[in-house]
C-alpha positions, 0 to 999 in steps of 0.5 A, a space after each residue: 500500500 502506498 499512501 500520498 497527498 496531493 500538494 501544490 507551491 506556495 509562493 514563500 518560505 525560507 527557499 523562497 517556495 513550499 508545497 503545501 497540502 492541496 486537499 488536506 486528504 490521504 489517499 492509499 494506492 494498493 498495490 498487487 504483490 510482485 507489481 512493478 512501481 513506475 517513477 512518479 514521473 510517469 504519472 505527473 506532469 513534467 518537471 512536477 513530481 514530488 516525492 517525500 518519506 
């Protein structure tokens, strides 16, 4: 199981930008045993991808 939020850039902060919740939800992606995970990249827009631990 994969869980993820939805965020998007805010102008500010101490590198002049931060992401920031979008929805406030958690989502939860399951995940087939022995499934392939593709890069995030693959299901976002160019260059938008963000991923955090």
């Amino acid at each position: 199981m994969v869980r993820f939020q939805l965020v998007t850039r805010q102008a500010g902060g101490p590198d002049n930008s931060r992401y920031v919740p979008l929805d406030g939800e958690t989502y939860r992606l399951p995940l087939q045993k022995g499934g392939k995970v593709l890069s995030a990249a693959t299901l976002c827009p160019q260059r938008q991808e963000v991923v955090s631990t």
